[in-house]
C-alpha positions in Angstrom: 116.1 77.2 40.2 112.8 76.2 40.7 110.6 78.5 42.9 108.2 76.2 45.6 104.9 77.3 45.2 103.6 79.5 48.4 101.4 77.9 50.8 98.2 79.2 51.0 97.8 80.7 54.7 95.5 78.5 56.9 92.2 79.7 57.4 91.3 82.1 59.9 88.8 81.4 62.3 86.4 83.5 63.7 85.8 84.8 67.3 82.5 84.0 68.4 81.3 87.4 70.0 78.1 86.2 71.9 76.7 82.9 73.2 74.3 80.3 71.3 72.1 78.7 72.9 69.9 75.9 71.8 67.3 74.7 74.5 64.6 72.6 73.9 61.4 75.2 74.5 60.9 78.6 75.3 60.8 77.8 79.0 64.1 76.5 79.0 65.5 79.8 77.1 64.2 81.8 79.8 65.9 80.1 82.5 69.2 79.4 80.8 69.2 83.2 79.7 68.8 83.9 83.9 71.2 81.8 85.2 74.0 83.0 82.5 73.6 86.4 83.6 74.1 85.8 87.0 76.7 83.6 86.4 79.8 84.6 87.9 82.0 83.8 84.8 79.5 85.6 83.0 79.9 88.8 84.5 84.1 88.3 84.3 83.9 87.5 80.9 81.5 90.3 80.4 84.3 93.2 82.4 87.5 91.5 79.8 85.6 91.9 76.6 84.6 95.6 78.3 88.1 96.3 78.6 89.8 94.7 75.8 87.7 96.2 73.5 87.7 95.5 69.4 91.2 95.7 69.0 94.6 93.8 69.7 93.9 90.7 71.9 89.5 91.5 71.8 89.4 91.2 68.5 90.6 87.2 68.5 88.9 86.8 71.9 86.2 83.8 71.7 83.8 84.8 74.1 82.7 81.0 74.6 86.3 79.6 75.4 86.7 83.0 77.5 83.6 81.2 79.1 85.1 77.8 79.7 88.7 79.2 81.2 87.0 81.4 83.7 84.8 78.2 84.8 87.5 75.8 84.6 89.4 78.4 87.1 86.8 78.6 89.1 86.6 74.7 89.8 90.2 74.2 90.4 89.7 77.1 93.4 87.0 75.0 94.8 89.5 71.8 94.6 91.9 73.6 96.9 94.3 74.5 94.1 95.4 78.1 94.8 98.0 78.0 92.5 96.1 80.5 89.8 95.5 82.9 93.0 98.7 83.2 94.2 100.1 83.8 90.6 97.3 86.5 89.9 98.2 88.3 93.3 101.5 88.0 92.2 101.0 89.4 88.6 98.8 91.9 89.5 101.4 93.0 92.7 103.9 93.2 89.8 102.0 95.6 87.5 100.8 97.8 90.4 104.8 98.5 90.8 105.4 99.2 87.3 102.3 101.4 87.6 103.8 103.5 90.6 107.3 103.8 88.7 105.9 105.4 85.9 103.7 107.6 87.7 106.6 109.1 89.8 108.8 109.6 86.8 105.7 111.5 85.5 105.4 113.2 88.3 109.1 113.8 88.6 109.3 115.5 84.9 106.0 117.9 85.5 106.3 121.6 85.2 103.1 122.6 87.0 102.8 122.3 90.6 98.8 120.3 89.9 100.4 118.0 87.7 103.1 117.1 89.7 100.9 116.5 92.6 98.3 114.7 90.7 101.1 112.3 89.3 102.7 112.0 93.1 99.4 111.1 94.7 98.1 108.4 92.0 101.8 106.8 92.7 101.7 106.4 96.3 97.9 104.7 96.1 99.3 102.5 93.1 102.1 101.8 96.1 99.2 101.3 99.2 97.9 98.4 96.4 100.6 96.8 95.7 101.5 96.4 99.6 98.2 95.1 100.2 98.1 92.9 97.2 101.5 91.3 98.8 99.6 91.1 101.8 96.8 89.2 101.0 99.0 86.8 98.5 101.2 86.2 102.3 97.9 85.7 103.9 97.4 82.9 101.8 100.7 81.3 101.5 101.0 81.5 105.6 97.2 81.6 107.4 97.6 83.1 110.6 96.9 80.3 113.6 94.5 82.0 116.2 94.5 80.9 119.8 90.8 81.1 121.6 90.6 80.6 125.1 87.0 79.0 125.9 85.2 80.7 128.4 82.6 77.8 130.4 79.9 79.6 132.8 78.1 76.6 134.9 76.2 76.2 137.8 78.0 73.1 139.1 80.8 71.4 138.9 82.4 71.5 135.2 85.9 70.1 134.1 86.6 72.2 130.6 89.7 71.0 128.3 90.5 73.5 125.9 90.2 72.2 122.2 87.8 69.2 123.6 83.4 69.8 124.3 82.8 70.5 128.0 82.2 67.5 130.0 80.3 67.9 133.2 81.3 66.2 136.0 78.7 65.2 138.7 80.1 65.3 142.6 80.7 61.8 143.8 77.9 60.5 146.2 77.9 58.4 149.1 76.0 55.3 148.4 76.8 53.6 151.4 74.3 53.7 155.0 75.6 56.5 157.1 77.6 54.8 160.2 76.3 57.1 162.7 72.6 55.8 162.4 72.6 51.7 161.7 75.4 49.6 161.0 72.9 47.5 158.9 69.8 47.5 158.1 68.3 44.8 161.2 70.4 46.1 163.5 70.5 48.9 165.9 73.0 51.7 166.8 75.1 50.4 170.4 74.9 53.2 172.7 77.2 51.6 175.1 76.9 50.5 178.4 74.5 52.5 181.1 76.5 54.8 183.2 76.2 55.1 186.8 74.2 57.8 187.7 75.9 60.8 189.9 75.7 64.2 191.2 76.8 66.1 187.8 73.3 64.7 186.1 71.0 63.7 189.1 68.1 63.4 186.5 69.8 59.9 185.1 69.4 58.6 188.6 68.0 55.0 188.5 64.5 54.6 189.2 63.8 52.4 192.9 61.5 49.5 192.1 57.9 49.8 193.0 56.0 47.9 195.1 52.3 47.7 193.6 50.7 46.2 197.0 52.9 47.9 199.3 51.8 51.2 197.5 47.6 50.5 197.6 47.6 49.4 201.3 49.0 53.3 201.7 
């Protein structure tokens, strides 16, 4: 039988370990040099390589495409997509709980009374993480709805609805002619009739007519 000839194994390609850049001018170096470094996938990508290291998964890491996926995140955030969030909180929740197990059953198998509190303590902060990991990941899931009761300070009247702007209300005014002056405008108040004049209120008495030439032959 006839043996089929080995493929020869694709070629591998490399990790690119650092960014190229090719601006224009010098200028334009400086100033894309700046804004990478305080870019905030920059730094990210900067803390994975960091703790990846050389070997295992940092040694096929592309520090480029790390690049893109940490900006591509990013953007889908900024759309309202939290479905990367929630599944980080949720990873991360899970490892914290792995972390606590083993520490107890490291604790759990010391023979020195340090080691066994060194082990115990790291477990229950690994456990204080993970419940506030949850937390936040249930935070996010379910806001809370706050109720605010609007507080309106005015010098006059004010009608306030709550979840509506203030609208003042200015008292109604009178526009019409008070009634106890004129009735219109060309036309006087009627006092009524003249009473006759008596003994309670001598001083409305009527006046006797006066004789002019009666009065001067005096």
């Amino acid at each position: 039988m006839s043996r089929k000839p080995k493929q020869p194994d694709p070629p591998a390609i490399e990790a690119r370990k650092a960014f190229h850049l090719t601006p224009a001018s010098g200028e334009s170096t400086r100033r894309d040099v700046a804004r990478m470094i305080v870019a905030p996938e920059t730094a990210a990508a900067r803390a994975i390589r960091a703790t990846e290291g050389a070997h295992g998964l940092g040694e096929h890491l592309d520090v480029p495409e790390l690049v893109n996926c940490l900006r591509e995140q990013a953007a889908t955030v900024n759309g309202g997509n939290m479905a990367q969030a929630e599944a980080a909180l949720m990873n991360q929740a899970t490892a914290l709980q792995s972390l606590f197990a083993r520490l107890i059953e490291r604790g759990m198998s010391a023979e020195y009374m340090d080691h066994y509190e060194t082990h115990l303590r790291l477990a229950l902060r690994a456990q204080a993480q993970c419940r506030a990991t949850l937390e936040t990941l249930a935070t996010i899931k379910n806001p809370p709805i706050i109720y605010a009761r609007q507080a309106n300070i005015a010098n006059g009247p004010q009608q306030v609805n709550n979840g509506t702007a203030p609208h003042a209300q200015a008292p109604e005014k009178a526009t019409e002619q008070s009634e106890l002056l004129e009735a219109n405008h060309a036309e006087r108040l009627d006092c009524g009739a003249a009473q006759a004049p008596g003994r309670s209120n001598p001083a409305l008495a009527t006046v006797e007519a006066i004789d002019g030439t009666e009065n001067r032959s005096r």
